[in-house]
N, C-alpha and C positions, 0 to 999 in steps of 0.2 A: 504494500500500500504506500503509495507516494505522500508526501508530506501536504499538498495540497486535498489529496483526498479523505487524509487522517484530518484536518485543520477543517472542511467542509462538512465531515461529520461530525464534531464535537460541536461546530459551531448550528447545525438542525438538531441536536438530541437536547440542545441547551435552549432552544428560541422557543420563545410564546409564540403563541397560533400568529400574529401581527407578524412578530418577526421571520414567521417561516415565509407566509405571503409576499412580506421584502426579497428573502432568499428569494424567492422562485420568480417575481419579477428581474430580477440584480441577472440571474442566469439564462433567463428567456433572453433579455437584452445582450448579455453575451454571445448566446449561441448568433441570433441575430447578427450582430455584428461580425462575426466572423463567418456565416453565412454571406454576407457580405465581401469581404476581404476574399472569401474564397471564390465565388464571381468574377472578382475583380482579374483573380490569377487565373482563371480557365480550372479550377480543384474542384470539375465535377463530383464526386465522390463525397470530398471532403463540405462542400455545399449541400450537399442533400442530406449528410450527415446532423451538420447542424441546423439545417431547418427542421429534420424528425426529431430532435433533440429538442428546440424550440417549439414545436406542435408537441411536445408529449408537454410541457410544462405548463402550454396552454392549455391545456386539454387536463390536469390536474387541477388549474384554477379554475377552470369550466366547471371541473367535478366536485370541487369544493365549494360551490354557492349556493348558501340555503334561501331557497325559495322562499318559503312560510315564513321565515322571520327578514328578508330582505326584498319582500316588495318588488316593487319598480327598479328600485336600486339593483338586484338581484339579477331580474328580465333583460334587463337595459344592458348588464356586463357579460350576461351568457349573451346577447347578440352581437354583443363586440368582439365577444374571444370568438365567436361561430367567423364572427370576420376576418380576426384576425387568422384563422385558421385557414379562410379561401383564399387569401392573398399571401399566405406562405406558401401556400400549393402551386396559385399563379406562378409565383416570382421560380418557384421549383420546376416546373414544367416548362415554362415558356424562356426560363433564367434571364429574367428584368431584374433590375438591382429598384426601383422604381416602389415595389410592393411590401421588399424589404426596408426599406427606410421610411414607408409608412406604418410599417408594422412596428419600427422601433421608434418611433415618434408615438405613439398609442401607448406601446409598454412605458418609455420614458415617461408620459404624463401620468400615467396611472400607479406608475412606479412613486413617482415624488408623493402623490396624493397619500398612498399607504404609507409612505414615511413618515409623513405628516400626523396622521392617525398614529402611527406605534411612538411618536416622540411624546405624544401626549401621555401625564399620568394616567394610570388605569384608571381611577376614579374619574376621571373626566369622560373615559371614551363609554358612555351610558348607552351610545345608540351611532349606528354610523352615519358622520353627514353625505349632505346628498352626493351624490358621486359627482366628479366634475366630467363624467363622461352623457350623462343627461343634456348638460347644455350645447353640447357639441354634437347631437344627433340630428340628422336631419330627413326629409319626406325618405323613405323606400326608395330604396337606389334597385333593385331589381330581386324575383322571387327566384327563389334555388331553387333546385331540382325536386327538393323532400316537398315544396310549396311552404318553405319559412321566408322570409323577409330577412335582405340583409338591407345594412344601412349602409350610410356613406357617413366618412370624416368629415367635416368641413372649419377644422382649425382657421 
């Protein structure tokens, strides 16, 4: 075990549920990013590698949203990772760099927001506020295959 994988696990068996959330965005953004970079080089392999890497992590915050106690709030960020998920695919299939830096522009904002939430003392954080990804949603950009709705960014 390498010293960054021993340092990774100590640091998720020690995080509050807030802090793992931070993890998994902090690494989605990684993968991301060198999803990116490997693009850049022609690292077929190594590109698809970190985008399935990136789709699993989204696809764990996908799996971790409680519906029942998170509302709108809740709805609103399963159809942004469902997003986020078609435009890793795109950027994968068609290898746009284009999908990917919109996909790490999304993690990055959502990423600060949970920061923001876990800096806060626990007594504070009673209820999550509104997610900042509400106010950036906009009409139905087009219906998927399954007949769900995806949105569009309009930072």
């Amino acid at each position: 075990m390498s010293w960054k994988t021993a340092y990774l696990e100590s640091r998720v068996l020690s995080a509050s549920p807030l802090e793992l959330i931070n993890i998994l965005y902090e690494y989605a953004i990684r993968y991301v990013e060198a999803a990116q970079e490997d693009l850049a080089r022609g690292d077929i392999r190594g590109r698809s590698k970190a985008i399935s890497k990136a789709m699993a992590i989204i696809g764990e915050l996908q799996g971790s949203l409680d519906h029942s106690a998170g509302g709108e709030i809740a709805t609103n960020l399963a159809r942004l990772y469902l997003y986020m998920l078609e435009r890793l695919m795109t950027a994968n299939r068609k290898q746009e760099a284009a999908p990917l830096a919109e996909v790490e522009s999304l993690l990055k904002t959502l990423g600060r927001a949970w920061n923001e939430i876990s800096a806060q003392p626990a007594a504070a954080v009673t209820r999550l506020p509104q997610a900042p990804a509400v106010a950036i949603w906009t009409a139905p950009a087009f219906e998927l295959a399954d007949g769900q709705r995806a949105y569009t960014w309009s930072a």
